[in-house]
Structure formats: structure tokens, C-alpha cells
VOTORKE-789954 format. One record per residue: x, y, z of N, C-alpha, C in turn. Coordinates in steps of 0.1 Angstrom, whole numbers, plus 5000, padded with zeros to 4 digits. Example, Ala and Ser with C-alpha at 12.3 -4.5 7.8 and 13.67 -1.06 7.14 Angstrom:
% VOTORKE-789954
513249435078512349555078513249675078512849785071513749895071512950005079
***
This chain:
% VOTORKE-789954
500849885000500050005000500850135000502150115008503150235006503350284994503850184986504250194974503150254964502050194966500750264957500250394959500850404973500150564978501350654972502950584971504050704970504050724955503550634947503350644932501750724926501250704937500350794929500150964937500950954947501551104952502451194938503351054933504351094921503251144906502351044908501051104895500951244896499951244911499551394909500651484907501451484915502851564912502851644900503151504889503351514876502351554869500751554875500051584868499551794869500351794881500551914886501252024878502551964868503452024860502651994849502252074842502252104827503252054815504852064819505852034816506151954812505651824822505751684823505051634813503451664810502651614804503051574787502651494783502451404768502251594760503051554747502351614736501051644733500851494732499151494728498151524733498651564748497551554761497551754762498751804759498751954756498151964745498051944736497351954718495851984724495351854730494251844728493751884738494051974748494252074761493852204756494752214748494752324740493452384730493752254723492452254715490952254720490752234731489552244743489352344743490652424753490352574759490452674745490552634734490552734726488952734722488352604723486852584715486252634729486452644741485352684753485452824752487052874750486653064749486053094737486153024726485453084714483953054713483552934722482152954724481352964738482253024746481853134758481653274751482853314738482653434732481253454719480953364717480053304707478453354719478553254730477353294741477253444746478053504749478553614755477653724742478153664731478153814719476353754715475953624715474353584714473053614726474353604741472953624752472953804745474253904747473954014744473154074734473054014719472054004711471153994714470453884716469453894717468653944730469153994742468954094749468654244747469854264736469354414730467554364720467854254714466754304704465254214716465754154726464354174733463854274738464854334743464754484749463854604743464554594728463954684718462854664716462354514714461154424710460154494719460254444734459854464748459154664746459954704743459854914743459054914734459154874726458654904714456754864719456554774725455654744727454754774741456054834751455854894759455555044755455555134745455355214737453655214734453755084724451955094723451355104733451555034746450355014754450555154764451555204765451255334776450455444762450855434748449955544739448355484743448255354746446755324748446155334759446955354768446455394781446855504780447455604778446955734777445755804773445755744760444455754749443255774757443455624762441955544771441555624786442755674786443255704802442355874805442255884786441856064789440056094796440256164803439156234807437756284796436756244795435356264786435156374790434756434776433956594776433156614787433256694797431956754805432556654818433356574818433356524829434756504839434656514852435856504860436356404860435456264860436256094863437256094850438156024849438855934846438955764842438755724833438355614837439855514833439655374836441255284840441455254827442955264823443755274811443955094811443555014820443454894817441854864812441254914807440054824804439854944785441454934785441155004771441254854759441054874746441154764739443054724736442554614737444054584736445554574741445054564756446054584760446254394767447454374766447554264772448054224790447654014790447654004800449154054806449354064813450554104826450554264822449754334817450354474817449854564828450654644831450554744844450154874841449354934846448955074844448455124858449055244858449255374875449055494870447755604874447955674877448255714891449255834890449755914901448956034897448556074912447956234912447656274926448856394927448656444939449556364951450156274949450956204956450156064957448856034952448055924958448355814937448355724947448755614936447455504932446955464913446055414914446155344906446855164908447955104902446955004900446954904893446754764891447254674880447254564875447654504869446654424858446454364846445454254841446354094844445354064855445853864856445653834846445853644852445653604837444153534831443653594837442053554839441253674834442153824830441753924821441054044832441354024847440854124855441854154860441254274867442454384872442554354888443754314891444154324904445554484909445254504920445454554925446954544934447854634932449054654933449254644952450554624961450654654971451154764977451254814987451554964991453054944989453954874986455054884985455554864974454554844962454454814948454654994948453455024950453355174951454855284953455155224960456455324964457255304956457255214952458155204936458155294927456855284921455955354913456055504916456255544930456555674928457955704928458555614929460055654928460855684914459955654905460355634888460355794886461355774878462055914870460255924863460356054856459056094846459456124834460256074832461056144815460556034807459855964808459855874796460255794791461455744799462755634797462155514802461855404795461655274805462855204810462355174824463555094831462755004833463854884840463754824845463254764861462254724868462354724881461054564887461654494902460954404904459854444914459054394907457654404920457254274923456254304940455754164940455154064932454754104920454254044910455353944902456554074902457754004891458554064886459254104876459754174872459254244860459254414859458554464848459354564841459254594833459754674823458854864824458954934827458355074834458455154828457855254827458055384820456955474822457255584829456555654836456655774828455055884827455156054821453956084822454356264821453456334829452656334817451756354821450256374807449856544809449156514798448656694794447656724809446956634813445856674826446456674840447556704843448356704855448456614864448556454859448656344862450256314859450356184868451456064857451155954851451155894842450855774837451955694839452155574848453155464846452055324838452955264829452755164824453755054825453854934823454354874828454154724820455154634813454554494805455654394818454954294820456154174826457554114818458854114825460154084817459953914822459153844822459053704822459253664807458453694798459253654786460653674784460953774785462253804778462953744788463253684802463553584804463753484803462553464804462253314799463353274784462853364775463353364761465453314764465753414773467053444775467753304785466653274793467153134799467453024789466553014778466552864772467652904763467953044756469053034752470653014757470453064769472252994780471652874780470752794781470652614785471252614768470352664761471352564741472352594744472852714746474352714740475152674750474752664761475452594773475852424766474752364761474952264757475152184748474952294737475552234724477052254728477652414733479152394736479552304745478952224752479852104761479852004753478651984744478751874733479751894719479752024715481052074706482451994710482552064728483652074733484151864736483251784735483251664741483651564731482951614720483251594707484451654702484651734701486251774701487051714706487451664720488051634725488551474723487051414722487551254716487951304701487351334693488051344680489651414674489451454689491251544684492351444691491751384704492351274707492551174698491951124691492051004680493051054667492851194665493451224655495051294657494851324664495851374674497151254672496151154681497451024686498050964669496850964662497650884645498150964643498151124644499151204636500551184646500551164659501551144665502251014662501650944657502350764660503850784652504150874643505050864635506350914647505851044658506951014663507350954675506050844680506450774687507450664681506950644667508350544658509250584661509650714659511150784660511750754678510550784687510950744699511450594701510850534696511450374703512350334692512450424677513950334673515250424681514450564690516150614695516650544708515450514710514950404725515850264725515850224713516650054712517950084710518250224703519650274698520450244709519550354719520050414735520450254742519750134739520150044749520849964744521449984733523149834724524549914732524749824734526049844741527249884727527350014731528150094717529850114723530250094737531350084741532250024733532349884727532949794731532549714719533349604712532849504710532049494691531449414687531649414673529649454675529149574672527649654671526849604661525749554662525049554650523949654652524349774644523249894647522449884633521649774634520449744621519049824626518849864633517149924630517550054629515950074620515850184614514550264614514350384614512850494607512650404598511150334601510350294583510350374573510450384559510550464552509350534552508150454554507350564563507250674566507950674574508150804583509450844583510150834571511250914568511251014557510151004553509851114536510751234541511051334530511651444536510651554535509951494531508451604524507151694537507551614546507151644563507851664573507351744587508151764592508951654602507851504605508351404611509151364601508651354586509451234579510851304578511151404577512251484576513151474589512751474604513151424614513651284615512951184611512751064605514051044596514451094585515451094575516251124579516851224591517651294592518051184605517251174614517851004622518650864614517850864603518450734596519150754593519950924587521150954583522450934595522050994603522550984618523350824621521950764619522750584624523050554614523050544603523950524586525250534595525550714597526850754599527750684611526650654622527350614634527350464629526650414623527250214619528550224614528650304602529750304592531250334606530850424614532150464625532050384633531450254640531550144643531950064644531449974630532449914619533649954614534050104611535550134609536350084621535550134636536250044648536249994650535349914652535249744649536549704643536349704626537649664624538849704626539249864629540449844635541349774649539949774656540449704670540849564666540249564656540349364648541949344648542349494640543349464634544649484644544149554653545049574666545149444675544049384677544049274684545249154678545049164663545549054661547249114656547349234655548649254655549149234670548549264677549449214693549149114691548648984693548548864695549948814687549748874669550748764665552148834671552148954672553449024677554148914691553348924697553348854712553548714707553148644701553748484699554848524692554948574682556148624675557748644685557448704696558448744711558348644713557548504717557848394730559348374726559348384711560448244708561948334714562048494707563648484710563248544723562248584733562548594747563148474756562448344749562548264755564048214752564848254742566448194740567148334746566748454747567548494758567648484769566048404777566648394790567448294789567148194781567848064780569548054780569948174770571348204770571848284779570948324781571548444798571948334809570948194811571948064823572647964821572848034807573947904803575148004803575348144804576248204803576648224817575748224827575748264838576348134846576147984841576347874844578147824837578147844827579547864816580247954819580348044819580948204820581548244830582948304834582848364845583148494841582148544849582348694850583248814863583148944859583349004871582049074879582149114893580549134896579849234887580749364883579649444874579149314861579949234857579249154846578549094848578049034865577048924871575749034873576549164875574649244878574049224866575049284853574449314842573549194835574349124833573448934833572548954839572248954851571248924863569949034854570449204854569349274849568949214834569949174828569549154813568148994821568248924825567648834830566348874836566848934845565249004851564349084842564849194831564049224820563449174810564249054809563648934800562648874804562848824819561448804822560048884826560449024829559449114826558749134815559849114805558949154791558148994788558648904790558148754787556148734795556648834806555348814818554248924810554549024802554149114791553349114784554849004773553648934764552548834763552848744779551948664779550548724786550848824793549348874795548648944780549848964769548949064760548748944754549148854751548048684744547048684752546848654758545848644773544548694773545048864770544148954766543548964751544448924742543948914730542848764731543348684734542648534737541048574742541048684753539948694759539348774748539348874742538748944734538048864723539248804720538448734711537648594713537248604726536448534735536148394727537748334732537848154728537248054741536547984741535747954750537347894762536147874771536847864787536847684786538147674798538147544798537547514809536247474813535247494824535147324836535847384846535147264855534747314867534747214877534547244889535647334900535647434904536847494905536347534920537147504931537047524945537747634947537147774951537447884955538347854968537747784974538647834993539647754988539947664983541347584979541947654976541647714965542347814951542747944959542147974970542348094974543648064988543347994993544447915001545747914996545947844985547047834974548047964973546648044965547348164959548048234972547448264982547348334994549148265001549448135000550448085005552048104996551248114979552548174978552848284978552048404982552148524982552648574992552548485005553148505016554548415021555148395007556548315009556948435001556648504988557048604981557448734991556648785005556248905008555748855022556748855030556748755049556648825053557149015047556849135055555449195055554149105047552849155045552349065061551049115066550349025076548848975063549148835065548048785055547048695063546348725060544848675069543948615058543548545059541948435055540848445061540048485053538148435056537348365052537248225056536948135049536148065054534848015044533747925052534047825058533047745062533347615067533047485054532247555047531847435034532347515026533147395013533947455000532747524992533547664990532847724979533547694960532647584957532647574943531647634931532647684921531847744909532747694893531847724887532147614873533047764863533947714864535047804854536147744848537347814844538147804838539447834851539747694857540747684868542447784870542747764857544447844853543847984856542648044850542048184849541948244865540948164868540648204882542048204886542748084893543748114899544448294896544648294881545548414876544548514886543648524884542748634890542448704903542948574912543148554925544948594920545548574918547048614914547648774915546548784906547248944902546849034914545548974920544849094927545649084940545948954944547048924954548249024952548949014939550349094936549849204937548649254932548749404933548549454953547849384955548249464971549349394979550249324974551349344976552349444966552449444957553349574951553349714957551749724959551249844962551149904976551949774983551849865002552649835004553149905017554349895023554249765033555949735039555749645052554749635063554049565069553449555079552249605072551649565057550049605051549749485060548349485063547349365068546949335049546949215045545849205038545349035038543749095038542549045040541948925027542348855026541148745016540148625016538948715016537748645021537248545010536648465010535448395001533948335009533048385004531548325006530748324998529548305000528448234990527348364998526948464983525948544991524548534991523548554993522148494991521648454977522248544973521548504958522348334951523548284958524048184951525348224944525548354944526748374936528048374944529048354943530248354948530848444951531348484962532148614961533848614970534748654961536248674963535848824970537348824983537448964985538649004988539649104982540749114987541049234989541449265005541249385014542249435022542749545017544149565024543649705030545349705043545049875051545649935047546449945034547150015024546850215019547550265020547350365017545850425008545650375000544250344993544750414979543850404970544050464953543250604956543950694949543650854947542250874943541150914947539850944940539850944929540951044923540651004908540850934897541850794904542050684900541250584896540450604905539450464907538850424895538050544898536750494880537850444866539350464867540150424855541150284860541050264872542250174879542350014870541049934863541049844853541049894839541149974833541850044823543249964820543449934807544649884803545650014801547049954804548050054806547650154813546750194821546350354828547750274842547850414844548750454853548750604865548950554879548550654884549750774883549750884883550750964889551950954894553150944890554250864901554350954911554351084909554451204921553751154934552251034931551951014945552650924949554150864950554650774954554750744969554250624975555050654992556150654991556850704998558250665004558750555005558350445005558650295010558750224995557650344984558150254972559050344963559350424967559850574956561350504962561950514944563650474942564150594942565050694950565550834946566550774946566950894936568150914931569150944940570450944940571251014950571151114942571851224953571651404948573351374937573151504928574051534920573851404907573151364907572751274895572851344881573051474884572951514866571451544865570551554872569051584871568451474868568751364870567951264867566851204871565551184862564551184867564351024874564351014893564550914896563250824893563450684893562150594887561250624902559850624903559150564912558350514913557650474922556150394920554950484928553850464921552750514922552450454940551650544948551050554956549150464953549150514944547750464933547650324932547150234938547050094934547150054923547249914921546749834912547749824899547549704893548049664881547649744873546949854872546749954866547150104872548150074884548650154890550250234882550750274883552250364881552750234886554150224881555350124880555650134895555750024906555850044918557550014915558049954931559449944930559649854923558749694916558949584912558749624899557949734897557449734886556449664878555249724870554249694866554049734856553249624845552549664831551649774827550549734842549449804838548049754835548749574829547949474827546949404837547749424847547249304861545249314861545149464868543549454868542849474855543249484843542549444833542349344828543949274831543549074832542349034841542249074852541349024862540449084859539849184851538249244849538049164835538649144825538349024816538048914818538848844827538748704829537048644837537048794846535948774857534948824846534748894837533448894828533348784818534448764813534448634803533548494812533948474829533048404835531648414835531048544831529348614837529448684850530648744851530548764866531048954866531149004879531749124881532649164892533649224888534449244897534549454901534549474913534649654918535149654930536149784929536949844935536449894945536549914960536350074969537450084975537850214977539250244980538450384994539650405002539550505011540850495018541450615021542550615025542350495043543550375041543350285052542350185048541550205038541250045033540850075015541249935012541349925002540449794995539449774986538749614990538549624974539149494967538449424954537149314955536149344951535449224953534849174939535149014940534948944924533648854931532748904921531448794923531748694910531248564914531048474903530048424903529148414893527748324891527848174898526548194902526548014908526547904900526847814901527047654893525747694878524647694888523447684873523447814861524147984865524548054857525848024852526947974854527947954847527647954833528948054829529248014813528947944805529047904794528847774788530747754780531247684777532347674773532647674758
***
């Protein structure tokens, strides 16, 4: 219920911004409020119409009947009475006729039964309140609402007359009910129909949306792309404004396939020039070191001739340890299947861990290890390397007296997990995100002290060798020296399994951790 209440908190939100909303939902938003003001302006300019011409209608008629009750109203030869301006011919039912005289008021009305009823004293005070110019107004009496018009007559009277504004109400109400509701039915109808037409005019660029949509999710890093979909020709005409959006996309991934494929194949051709380069080296690395112990064995030298042997020896095996990681790497790239068995982590990690600590007796090396073997299905020479490098690298990379830490367990989901954890200075923040990068190299300037070779002073300015402070086989050349290769061997090997390996560093700890898929995700070989 949390979740349904916090997602539809997120609705209204969104339904709150304008911003957020669909194209289509603004269009036809739009297209609403533009049809409600033009037939609010439509009502507005029709109630006013036809108000003036009731009005007019109404006067005009209100005209006749006070000339007839004047007429009717007049006093006979020879005589003082007066007689009532309602019992003249023609005058209709609801009409009102008053004389005033002398301040006293003598008002009545025709019902609808054609007799004259008689006004209230408060009716009256109305009646004397009316201007006498002749102008009809407007005003409500108990009766209703009447239309008025009061004047003085030749016999020193006033005549008010008076017709009921019930019609012209009435008339004026049923016209706001039509137009009230033909415009909600205009507006209703509009709205499904602009929605329907609306969305087919749009579908062209929802196409455009979901081929940029599939584009956005191929892995474009890395690796041989097949960037095959396209805009339907459809919806690529140039003759429109989608189809021309449309064209101008397909031109777009035309260009980006072709720059793809140009990489594609160059990395092809880089791969396999290191590879054959690198078999090409086994052979005379391998007869230099060969001749470097038979000279060393045969030969006598003086000691500067035993160093120089010795370094010519040690760089031969440096570059030998080189090329076989750049086969390695090439091998994995071009992803030659694994030789897959049953491979016991806690063993494997036991192992590695024991020669590491005959190499380096000045590290403190520690194990964390289950009580039941952790087995997962891989490629045994690999793993070990992987467990290898990550080993060498926190030993290259710390000084005497590092603690370092390697765990193995099994985490809920079934997957495997290596962990190798030192108290090591830690890698630079800005190392990290690059630290499995091939050949990347940290800064030598962050060297510690414990791995930095200085020069003696008066060297001639020579820039002394050092090693990175920066971890990793992807670290700066420590005092042993490094490729660059180590954690990019181990971030290939560990993906070529299905698996993932990541760094966290902080100054005083330092931790790799390699997950491996469990037995039933393993690889296939």
C-alpha cells in the first residue's frame, strides 16, 4: 500500500506540471480551451443580442400600450372621472397601468383570467419612485419583474405603464441552456476526436521514439555492434516535418554504423597484431633467457658482469610476463571458449594466498573462509591468475606491515564472492573509475616513500624511477614494477565467467570484490 500511495502521490505531482505532460494531452488541452473561449465568446456576443433585440422588442411594445392607456386614460367631455387605462382595447395579459395624482397612487395589473388586480403599498412606492422622463426601466415588483415607464400627461397626472420581463427571460434562459449545451457537446466531441486524430498524427513520432529508445540500449562501448534498425520509410519522407526528422535520424545511424564498423575493424586489426606480435616474442625471449643461464652457468664473470646478466635476466622475464598477459588479453577478446570445471574457491584461494606470503613475509596475511567449500564452474588456470594478480597487486602496492585480508563466501542469491582487502594507503579518488583500464597509470608523484627509488643527489638531474601510491595493476610502476595489465586481466577474465568484479578504496582500506555466478548461471564453454 506504501508503494501505491507513493506512486500515485508521484502521478499527481506530475499531473501538477504542465511540463511533464504527453504532447498529445497538451494539443488536445489546447484545443479544448481554445473551443470553450470561442464558444463562451459566441454565448456572451448571442445572450447580448438577443437581449438588446428583446429589449427593443419589449419598448417598442411597451410604447403601444402606455399610447393606449393614455388615449383610454383621457378624461370625457363634460366630465371630471377618469376612467382605467386597463380596460382600454388591447391591451395585454400582465400589463401594468398607475395613475399618480397628487401624491396618491391608482395602480393595478390584468391577471391571467383578464381582470384587474390591484397592486401593494410597496408596489406603490416604487411607482412613485420612477424618474417621469419617459425612459423605461427596469424594476421588480411583487408580482415580478417589469419593464416601466413613467410620464406626465397633458391633465396633470402621471401615467406609469408597465409589461412583465417573464418573457424575455424566459426567452433568455433557454437560450444559455442551448448554448450551454451544444458547447459542452461541441467541446466533448472535440476532444474524443482530436484525441484520436491527434494520437495517429502522432504515431510517426512515437516510431522515432522507440527506434532512439533500442539505439540508447546496444552496448556501443565495446565489441563488434549490429546497429540494424531503422525509421520505416514511412516515416522518413523528407516532404514532412516527422518524415524529415525521421530521415535525418536514419542518416545519423547510417553514419554512426559505418564509425563502428570502421572500429570494429580496426580494434580487429590491433588485436590480432598484438596477438601475432606477442607469439612472435615467445620464441627469441625465450632463447634469451635461455642463453643468459647457460652464460651465467658457463661463464665467468666480474661482479659488474653478474649484475648486468642478472638485469639483462630480470627484464627478459618482465617483458616474457608482458607478452603473455597481451596473448591472454587478446585470447579473451576474442572470446575462445573457457576450459570449464569444477573449481573450489577456498582451495584456490588458500593456494594463491600461501605463495604470496612466501614472496612477501613482511605482508600480515589473513583468511576468511567458510566452513563448506565454495565451488563454481569456470576455467581453473584463469581464476587462479585472477586470484594472482589481485594478490600481487596489494602486495606491490603497500608497504611492510599491510594487513591484507582474503575472504570467500556464498551470498544469498548463490553467487560466489572473492574479496581482497588491504590497510594500504588506498588509490587516489581520481583513479578509481580508471584503475581496470589497460595500461592506465597512476601519477608517480603520489609515490610513498617505501616504494619511491630516489636518486642520490647530483645525478645530473635525473628523473629518479618511482612507483605510484595509486594501486593496482593499473597503478604507476611500483618498486617491482608493473604493466598496467594485472587488473584488466582480472576484469576480463571475471566477465568472460558472467561475473563482476569492483573496486572501493579510502584512505586505510582498500577492498576488490569478484562475484562469480553460481554452478546453474555459469558460462557455457
Amino acid at each position: 500500500m506504501a508503494n501505491l500511495s507513493g506512486a500515485t502521490r508521484i502521478q499527481r505531482r506530475s499531473w501538477l506540471k504542465p511540463g511533464t505532460w504527453h504532447l498529445r494531452t497538451r494539443l488536445v488541452l489546447v484545443a479544448m480551451a481554445l473551443l470553450v473561449a470561442i464558444c463562451a465568446a459566441i454565448g456572451l456576443f448571442s445572450y447580448a443580442s438577443m437581449d438588446a433585440f428583446l429589449t427593443r422588442q419589449l419598448d417598442e411594445q411597451l410604447t403601444g400600450a402606455a399610447d393606449r392607456a393614455r388615449d383610454f386614460g383621457r378624461p370625457p367631455p363634460g366630465s371630471t372621472g377618469k376612467p382605467d387605462p386597463l380596460e382600454g382595447r388591447g391591451q395585454r395579459v400582465g400589463t401594468l397601468a398607475a395613475r399618480i395624482q397628487a401624491g396618491q397612487v391608482s395602480a393595478g395589473f390584468l391577471a391571467s383570467d383578464a381582470t384587474r388586480r390591484t397592486l401593494s403599498a410597496a408596489d406603490d412606492q416604487v411607482l412613485l419612485g420612477l424618474r417621469r422622463d419617459g425612459v423605461p426601466v427596469d424594476r421588480t415588483l411583487s408580482t415580478g419583474a417589469y419593464r416601466l415607464v413613467a410620464a406626465q400627461t397633458p391633465y396633470g397626472d402621471v401615467m406609469v405603464t408597465g409589461l412583465p420581463l417573464a418573457d424575455k427571460q424566459s426567452t433568455l434562459t433557454s437560450l444559455v441552456v442551448t448554448v450551454t449545451i451544444v458547447s459542452l457537446g461541441g467541446i466533448v466531441l472535440i476532444g474524443l476526436a482530436g484525441t484520436v486524430l491527434i494520437r495517429r498524427t502522432m504515431k510517426p513520432l512515437e516510431q522515432l521514439s522507440e527506434v532512439a529508445t533500442q539505439v540508447s540500449r546496444l552496448p556501443l562501448d565495446a565489441g563488434e555492434v549490429a546497429l540494424a534498425v531503422r525509421v520505416p520509410p514511412s516515416n522518413a519522407h523528407p516532404g514532412t516535418e516527422v518524415g524529415s526528422v525521421g530521415h535525418a535520424l536514419n542518416q545519423m545511424l547510417d553514419n554512426v554504423s559505418n564509425a563502428l564498423e570502421a572500429r570494429q575493424e580496426s580494434e580487429m586489426k590491433v588485436r590480432q597484431f598484438v596477438a601475432d606480435a606477442s607469439h612472435e616474442l615467445r620464441t627469441p625471449l625465450t632463447a634469451i633467457r635461455g642463453y643468459t643461464e647457460l652464460m651465467r652457468m658457463t661463464e665467468k664473470f666480474t661482479p659488474d658482469g653478474q649484475r648486468s646478466l642478472a638485469r639483462v635476466q630480470s627484464q627478459s622475464e618482465r617483458m616474457t610476463t608482458l607478452v603473455e598477459d597481451l596473448l591472454l588479453l587478446a585470447r579473451l577478446d576474442e572470446g575462445q571458449p573457457l576450459k570449464l570445471s569444477d573449481v573450489d574457491l577456498t582451495q584456490l584461494v588458500i593456494e594463491t594466498v600461501s605463495d604470496e606470503k612466501v614472496m612477501a613475509p613482511d605482508r600480515i596475511w589473513h583468511l576468511e573462509l567458510p566452513e563448506e567449500p565454495v565451488v563454481v564452474r569456470g576455467d581453473a588456470s584463469q581464476l587462479h591468475q585472477v586470484l594472482a594478480n589481485l594478490l600481487s597487486n596489494a602486495r606491490k602496492h603497500t608497504g611492510p606491515g599491510t594487513t591484507v585480508v582474503t575472504g570467500v563466501m556464498r551470498s544469498a542469491d548463490g553467487s560466489a564472492v572473492v574479496t581482497v582487502t588491504d590497510d594500504g594507503a588506498g588509490i587516489p579518488p581520481e583513479f578509481v573509475d580508471r584503475v581496470f583500464a589497460r595500461f592506465a597509470r597512476a601519477d608517480a608523484a603520489r609515490a610513498t616513500p617505501a616504494q619511491a627509488v630516489l636518486s642520490p643527489s647530483g645525478s645530473g638531474g635525473q628523473t629518479p624511477p618511482a612507483a605510484a601510491s595509486g594501486r593496482g595493476a593499473a597503478g604507476a610502476a611500483s618498486a617491482e614494477g608493473t604493466s598496467g595489465l594485472g587488473l584488466s586481466i582480472v576484469q576480463s577474465i571475471v566477465q568472460a565467467h558472467g561475473g563482476t568484479v569492483e573496486v572501493t578504496s579510502r584512505p586505510g582500506r582498500t577492498e576488490f570484490a569478484v562475484r562469480l555466478p553460481a554452478q546453474g548461471d555459469a558460462p557455457s564453454s
